[in-house]
C-alpha positions as CSV (number, residue, x, y, z in Angstrom):
1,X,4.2,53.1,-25.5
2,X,3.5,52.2,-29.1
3,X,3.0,48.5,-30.0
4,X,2.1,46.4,-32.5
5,X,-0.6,42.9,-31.5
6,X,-0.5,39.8,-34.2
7,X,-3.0,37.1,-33.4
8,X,-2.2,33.7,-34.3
9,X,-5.3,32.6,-36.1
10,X,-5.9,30.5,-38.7
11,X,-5.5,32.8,-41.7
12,X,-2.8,34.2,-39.9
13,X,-1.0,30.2,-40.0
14,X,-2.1,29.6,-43.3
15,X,0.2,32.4,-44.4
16,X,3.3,32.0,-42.4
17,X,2.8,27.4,-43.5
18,X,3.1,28.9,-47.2
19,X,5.7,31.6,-46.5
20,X,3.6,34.6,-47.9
21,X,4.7,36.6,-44.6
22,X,4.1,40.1,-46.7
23,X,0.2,39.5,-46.9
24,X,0.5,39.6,-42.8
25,X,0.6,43.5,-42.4
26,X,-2.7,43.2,-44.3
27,X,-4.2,40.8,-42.6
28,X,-3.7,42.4,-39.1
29,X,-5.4,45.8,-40.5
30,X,-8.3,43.3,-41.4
31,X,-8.0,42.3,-37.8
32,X,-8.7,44.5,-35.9
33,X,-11.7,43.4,-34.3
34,X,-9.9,40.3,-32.9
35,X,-7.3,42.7,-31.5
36,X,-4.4,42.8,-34.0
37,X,-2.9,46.6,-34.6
38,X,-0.1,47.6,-36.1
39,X,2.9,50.2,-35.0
40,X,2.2,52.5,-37.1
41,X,-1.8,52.3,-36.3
42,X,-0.5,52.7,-32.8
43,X,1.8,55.3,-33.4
44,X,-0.9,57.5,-35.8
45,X,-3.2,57.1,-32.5
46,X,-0.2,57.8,-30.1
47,X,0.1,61.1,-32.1
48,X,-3.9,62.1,-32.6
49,X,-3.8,62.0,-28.1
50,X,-1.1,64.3,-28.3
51,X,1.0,61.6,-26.4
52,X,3.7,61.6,-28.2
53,X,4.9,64.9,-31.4
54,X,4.0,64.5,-34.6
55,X,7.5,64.8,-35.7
56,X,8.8,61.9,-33.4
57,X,5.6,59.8,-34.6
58,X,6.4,60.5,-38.2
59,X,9.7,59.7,-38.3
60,X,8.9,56.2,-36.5
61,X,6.0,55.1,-39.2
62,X,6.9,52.8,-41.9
63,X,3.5,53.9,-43.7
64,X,4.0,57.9,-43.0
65,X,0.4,58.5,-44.7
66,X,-1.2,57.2,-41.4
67,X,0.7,59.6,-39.0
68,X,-1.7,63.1,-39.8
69,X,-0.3,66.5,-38.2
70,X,-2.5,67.7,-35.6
71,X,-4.1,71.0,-36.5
């Protein structure tokens, strides 16, 4: 299962309060020590375990750089 995990901290509010919502993707890579991840950081892991193909991975990502072909 791939997912994506925003934490609602105080940065995170301050953004949404002064609707600069396209700063958040950024912010959650930022944060991942509190636990935020995105899809396609889930995805790019999803497809390094050989889980799931790299083509079905690939053509998920929104940021296809992070999905790497297993070799």
């Amino acid at each position: 299962m791939a997912y994506e995990i925003l934490v609602a901290n105080l940065a995170i509010g301050n953004v949404i309060r002064d609707a600069k919502s396209f700063q958040i993707p950024s912010m959650m890579q930022i944060g991942t020590k509190e636990g935020m991840i995105l899809m396609d950081q889930s995805l790019a892991k999803l497809v390094k375990d050989k889980v799931i193909s790299y083509e079905h991975g690939y053509a998920r990502a929104e940021n296809k750089k992070l999905i790497m072909k297993p070799v």
